[in-house]
N, C-alpha and C positions, 0 to 999 in steps of 0.2 A: 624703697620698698623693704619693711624689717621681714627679715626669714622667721616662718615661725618652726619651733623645733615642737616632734613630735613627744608627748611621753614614751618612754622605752615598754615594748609589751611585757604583760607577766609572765614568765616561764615557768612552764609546768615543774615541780619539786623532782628530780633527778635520784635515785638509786646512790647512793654509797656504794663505794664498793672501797676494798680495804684494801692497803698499802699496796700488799704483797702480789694480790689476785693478779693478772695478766687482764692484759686487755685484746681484743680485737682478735686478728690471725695468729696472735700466738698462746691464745685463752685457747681455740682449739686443737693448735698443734697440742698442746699441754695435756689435755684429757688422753690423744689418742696415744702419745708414747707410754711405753711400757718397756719397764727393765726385765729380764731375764731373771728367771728368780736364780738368784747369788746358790739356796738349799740344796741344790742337785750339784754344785763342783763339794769335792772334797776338801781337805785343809792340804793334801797332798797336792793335790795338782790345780791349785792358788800358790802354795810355795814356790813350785817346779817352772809354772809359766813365770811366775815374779824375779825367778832366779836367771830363768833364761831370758827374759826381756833386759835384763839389765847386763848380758852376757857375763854373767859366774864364772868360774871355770870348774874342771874336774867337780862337778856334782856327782855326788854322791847318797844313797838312803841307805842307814841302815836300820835292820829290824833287830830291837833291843827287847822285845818282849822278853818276859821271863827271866830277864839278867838283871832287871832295874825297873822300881817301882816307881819314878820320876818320868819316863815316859815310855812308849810303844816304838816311836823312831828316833832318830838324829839325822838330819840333815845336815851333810857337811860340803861347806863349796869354797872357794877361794876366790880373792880379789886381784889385780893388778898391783894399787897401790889402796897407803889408809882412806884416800879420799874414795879409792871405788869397793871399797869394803862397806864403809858407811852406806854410798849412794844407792850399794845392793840391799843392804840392812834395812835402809827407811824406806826401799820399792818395797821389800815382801811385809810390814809391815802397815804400810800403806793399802796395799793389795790384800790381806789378810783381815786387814777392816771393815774395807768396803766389801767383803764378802759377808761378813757378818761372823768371823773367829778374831776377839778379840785378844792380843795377846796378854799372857798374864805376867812376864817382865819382859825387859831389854837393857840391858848390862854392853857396856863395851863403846857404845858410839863415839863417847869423846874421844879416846885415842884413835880408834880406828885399824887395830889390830887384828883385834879377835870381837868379833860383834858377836852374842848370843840373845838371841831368841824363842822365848817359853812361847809358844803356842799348846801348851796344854799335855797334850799324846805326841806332839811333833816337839824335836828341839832343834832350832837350827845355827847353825856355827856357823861363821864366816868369816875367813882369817885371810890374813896374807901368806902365800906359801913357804914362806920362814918360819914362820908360826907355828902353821899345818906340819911341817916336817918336824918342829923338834917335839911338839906336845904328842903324835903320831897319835889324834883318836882311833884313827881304821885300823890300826894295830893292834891299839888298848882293847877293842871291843871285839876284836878277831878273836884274839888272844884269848880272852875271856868265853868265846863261842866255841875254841875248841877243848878248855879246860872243864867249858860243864859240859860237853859232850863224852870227855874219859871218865867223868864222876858217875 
C-alpha cells in the first residue's frame, strides 16, 4: 500500500523584522526600561562616585577659578599602585562617558603614574602617592591662593 505524501500548505508571507529588533518578552521588556537621564548628575559627582567606586585615596577638589584659565577645578586622588592608578583613570573615564562629558584628553595611562584627565572645567590627576608628594599640587595651588589673596 504506497503512502501518498501530502503537498506542504502555503504559508501566509511573514513580517521582516531586522536583525537587531528583539523578539518576544524581551521586545517588551525593551520599550518599557528607561535610563535615568545621565543631564541632572554634574561632571563633579560622575568624577567623585567613579573615584570612590574604584576606592582613590585622599580625594581631594580644588577650586582654581580665577588662578588658571585651563580650568574651574582639579581633582586630585591617589592610587595604591601603577596598575590601580590606571584602573581608577579608565573607571572615571568610562563613567564620564556614559554620562555624556566626554573627555577632551587623557595623558599618563601607559606608565601608570600620574594619570591626568581633561574633563573640560574638571582636571583630574591621579598619581601614586610618591608622586603626589614630590610634585605637591595642594601646595602649588595653596600657595598660589594665598599669594593672590596679599595682592
Amino acid at each position: 500500500m504506497p503512502i501518498e505524501k501530502k503537498p506542504p500548505k502555503p504559508r501566509a508571507p511573514q513580517k521582516k523584522q531586522s536583525p537587531r529588533a528583539p523578539k518576544g518578552k524581551a521586545a517588551a521588556n525593551k520599550r518599557t526600561v528607561t535610563k535615568p537621564a545621565a543631564a541632572h548628575r554634574s561632571v563633579k559627582s560622575v568624577v567623585l562616585d567613579a573615584l570612590d567606586d574604584m576606592k582613590a585615596l585622599e580625594v581631594k577638589v580644588l577650586d582654581v577659578r580665577g588662578l588658571t584659565d585651563i580650568a574651574d577645578y582639579m581633582v586630585i586622588a591617589s592610587g595604591t599602585s601603577d596598575r590601580h592608578v590606571r584602573s581608577v583613570a579608565q573607571r572615571v573615564v568610562e563613567k564620564t562617558k556614559e554620562a555624556g562629558f566626554r573627555p577632551h584628553g587623557v595623558e599618563g595611562l601607559q606608565d601608570g603614574d600620574w594619570v591626568l584627565i581633561d574633563l573640560h572645567e574638571y582636571i583630574v590627576h591621579v598619581m601614586l602617592p610618591r608622586v603626589r608628594e614630590f610634585y605637591g599640587l595642594e601646595k602649588l595651588w595653596n600657595m598660589t591662593v594665598k599669594r593672590a589673596a596679599r595682592a
